[in-house]
N, C-alpha and C positions, 0 to 999 in steps of 0.2 A: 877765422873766416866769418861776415858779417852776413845777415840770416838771407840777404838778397843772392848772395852768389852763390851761399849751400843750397837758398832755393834752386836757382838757375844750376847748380851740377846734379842735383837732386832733379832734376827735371830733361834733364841729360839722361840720365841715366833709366828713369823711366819711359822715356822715350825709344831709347834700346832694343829696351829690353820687350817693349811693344810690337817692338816688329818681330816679334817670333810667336806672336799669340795672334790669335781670332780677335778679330776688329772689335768685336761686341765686350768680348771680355777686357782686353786690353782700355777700351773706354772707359768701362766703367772703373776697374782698377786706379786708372790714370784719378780720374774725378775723386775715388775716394783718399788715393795721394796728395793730392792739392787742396782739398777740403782738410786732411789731418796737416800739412803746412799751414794754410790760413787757420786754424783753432790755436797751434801752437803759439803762432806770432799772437795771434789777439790773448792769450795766458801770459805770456811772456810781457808785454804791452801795460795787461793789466797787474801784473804782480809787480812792475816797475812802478805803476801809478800809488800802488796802496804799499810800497816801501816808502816811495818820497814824498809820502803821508796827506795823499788824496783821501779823505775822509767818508763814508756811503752816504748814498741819496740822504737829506731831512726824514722822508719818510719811512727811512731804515733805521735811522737812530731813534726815532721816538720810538717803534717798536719793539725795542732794548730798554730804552730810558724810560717807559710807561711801567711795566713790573719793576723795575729797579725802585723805581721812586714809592711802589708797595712793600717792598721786599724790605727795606731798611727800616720804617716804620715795624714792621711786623716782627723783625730780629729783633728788635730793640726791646718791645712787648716782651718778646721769650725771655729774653739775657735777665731783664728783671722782673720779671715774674716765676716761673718755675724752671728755667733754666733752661728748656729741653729747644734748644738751638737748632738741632740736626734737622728737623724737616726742612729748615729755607738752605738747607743748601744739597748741590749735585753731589751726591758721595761716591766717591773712587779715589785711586790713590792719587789725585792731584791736590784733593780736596786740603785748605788748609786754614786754622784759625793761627791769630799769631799777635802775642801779646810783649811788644818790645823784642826782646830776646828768642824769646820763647814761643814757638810756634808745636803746633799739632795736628795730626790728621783726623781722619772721620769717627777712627774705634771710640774716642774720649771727648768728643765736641761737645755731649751733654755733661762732661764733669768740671768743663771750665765755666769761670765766674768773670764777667765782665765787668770790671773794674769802673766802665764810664756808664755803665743802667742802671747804678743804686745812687745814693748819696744825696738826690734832689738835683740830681743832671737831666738834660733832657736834649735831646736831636733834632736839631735844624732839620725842618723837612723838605727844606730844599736842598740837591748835592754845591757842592762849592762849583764842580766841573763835572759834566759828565760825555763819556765818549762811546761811540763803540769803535770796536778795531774795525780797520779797512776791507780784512775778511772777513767779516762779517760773522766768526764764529765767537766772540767774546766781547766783551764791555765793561767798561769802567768808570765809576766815579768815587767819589770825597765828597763825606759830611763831616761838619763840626758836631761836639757835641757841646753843648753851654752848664754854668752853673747860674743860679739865683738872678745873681746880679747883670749875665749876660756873657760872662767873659768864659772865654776857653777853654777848656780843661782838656780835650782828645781830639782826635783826628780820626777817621776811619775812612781807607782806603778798599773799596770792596770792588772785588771780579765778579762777573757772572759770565755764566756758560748757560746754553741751552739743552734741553734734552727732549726729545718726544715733544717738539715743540712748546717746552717748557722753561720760562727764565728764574736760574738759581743762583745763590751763590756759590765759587767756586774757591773763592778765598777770599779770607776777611783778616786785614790788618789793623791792628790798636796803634796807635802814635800817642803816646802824653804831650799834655803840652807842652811850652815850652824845647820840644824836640823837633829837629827838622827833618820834613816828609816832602819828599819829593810830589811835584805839583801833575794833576792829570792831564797830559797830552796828548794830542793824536795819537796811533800807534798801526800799525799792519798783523802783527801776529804774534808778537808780543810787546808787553808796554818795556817803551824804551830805546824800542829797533830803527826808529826811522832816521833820527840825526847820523848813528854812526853810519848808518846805511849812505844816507847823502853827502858824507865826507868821505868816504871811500869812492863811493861813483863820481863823483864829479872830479875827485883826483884824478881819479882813475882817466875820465874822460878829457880833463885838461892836457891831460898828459900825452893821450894820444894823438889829437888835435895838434900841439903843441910840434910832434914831429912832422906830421903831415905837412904842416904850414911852413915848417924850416924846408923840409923835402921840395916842398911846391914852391919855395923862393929858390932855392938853389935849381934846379929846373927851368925859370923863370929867368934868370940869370945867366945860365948857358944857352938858352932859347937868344936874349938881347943879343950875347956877344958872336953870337953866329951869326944874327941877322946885321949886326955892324958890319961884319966880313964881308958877309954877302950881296950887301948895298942893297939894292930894290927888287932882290929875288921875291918872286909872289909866296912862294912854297914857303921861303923863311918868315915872312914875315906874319905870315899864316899859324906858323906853328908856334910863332911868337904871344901873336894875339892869344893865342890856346894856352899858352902858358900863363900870361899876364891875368885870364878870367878863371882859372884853375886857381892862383895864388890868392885874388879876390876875394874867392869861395873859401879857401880853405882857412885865409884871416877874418875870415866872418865867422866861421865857424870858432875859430880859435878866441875870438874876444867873446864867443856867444861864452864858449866852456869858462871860460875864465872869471864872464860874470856870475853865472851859478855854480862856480867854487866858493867866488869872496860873499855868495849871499849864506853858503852853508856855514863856512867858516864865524861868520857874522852869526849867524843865528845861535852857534856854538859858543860862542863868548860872551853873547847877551845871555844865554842860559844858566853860563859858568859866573857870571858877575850878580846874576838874582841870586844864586845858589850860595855865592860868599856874601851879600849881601845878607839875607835871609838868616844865614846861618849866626852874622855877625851883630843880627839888630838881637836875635836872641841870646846871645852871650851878656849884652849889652844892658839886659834887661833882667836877668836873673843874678 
């Protein structure tokens, strides 16, 4: 049932059930049912926008992206210097460092040895990409780390989380070069969510649409052949016309679904063609 007509039975039913209570109570009752439906639809609304990876205000990202762009100078400082990592990041058990394979939580963070802060390497101090999620509870970016001459050597793929109004790392991933790390993009609530999300829904929606508009041609169809029968009946040709701007609606709706299926799908192949790309210029190269 589509959230208009559970409102409308939902509104039914409060209605009802009104008339067996005191005017003043039942009012205000009624107002605060209709206020938790309109909050609803507007979470619903918005959890749909930050899946099909609406991104927050500019000025919620830089508020992410302003300690991020401290915070990775400042790990980098620890990793080659005395090691002692653990303060730039949120420790709980999500908390994770991860070096190729090998990944770690918070208990051991100061006994790992960062492979890209020694050697005469040094960090781009600007990210490659950086994002925050659409919730706004986490963010994301990529720095390269360079040697001497300028060229490559790691990748760091770093989360942060907030805490006590504080921006931390929440996980910090090593990539060598030469190996392929997936590229930072939008995301909702966790990085990665938002493509499958948009090829399932818009299947999803194609699909429904897709009936509706066969439903509302055959409808449409039985509407014509009654009103041939009936030659110049007002009433038929009435319900004809209803029918005729019903099907209208419903193949408008149906080519709307259909075009943000093939843009998802599109966007999934262009991702998959960087991705074998990407993966194949470095085979090509080693």
């Amino acid at each position: 049932m589509g959230f208009n007509r559970l409102r409308a039975a939902g509104m039914v039913a409060v209605l009802a059930w009104a008339g067996h209570v005191p005017a003043a109570s039942a009012q205000a009752w009624i107002g605060q049912v209709v206020g938790n439906m309109m909050a609803q639809q507007a979470a619903a609304q918005q959890e749909a926008a930050c899946m099909s990876g609406t991104p927050m205000p500019p000025e919620e990202v830089t508020e992410a992206r302003a300690p991020g762009l401290a915070l990775m100078p400042a790990y980098y400082a620890s990793a080659g210097g005395d090691g002692r990592i653990s303060g730039h990041f949120n420790l709980d058990k999500k908390t994770r460092w991860i070096d190729g394979e090998t990944g770690v939580g918070m208990a051991v963070l100061d006994q790992q040895r960062d492979p890209f802060a020694r050697g005469g390497l040094s960090l781009d101090p600007v990210p490659l990409e950086f994002v925050r999620a659409g919730d706004g509870a986490s963010a994301l970016g990529q720095w390269v780390v360079r040697d001497a001459a300028g060229a490559v050597r790691g990748t760091y793929t770093a989360r942060f989380t907030r805490r006590t109004g504080v921006w931390r790392l929440s996980t910090l991933q090593l990539t060598p070069a030469r190996t392929y790390v997936d590229p930072v993009v939008q995301y909702c609530h966790a990085p990665g969510d938002v493509l499958p999300y948009r090829l399932a829904t818009t299947r999803f929606v194609r699909e429904q649409a897709e009936r509706r508009a066969v439903k509302a041609a055959g409808k449409a169809a039985k509407a014509e052949a009654a009103l041939a029968k009936a030659g110049g009946n007002a009433a038929a040709m009435e319900r004809a016309q209803a029918a005729r701007t019903t099907l209208e609606r419903r193949q408008t709706e149906f080519d709307a679904a259909k075009t943000e299926e093939a843009k998802a799908l599109a966007d999934a192949a262009e991702a998959e063609a960087r991705k074998a790309g990407a993966i194949a210029a470095l085979a090509g190269g080693s």
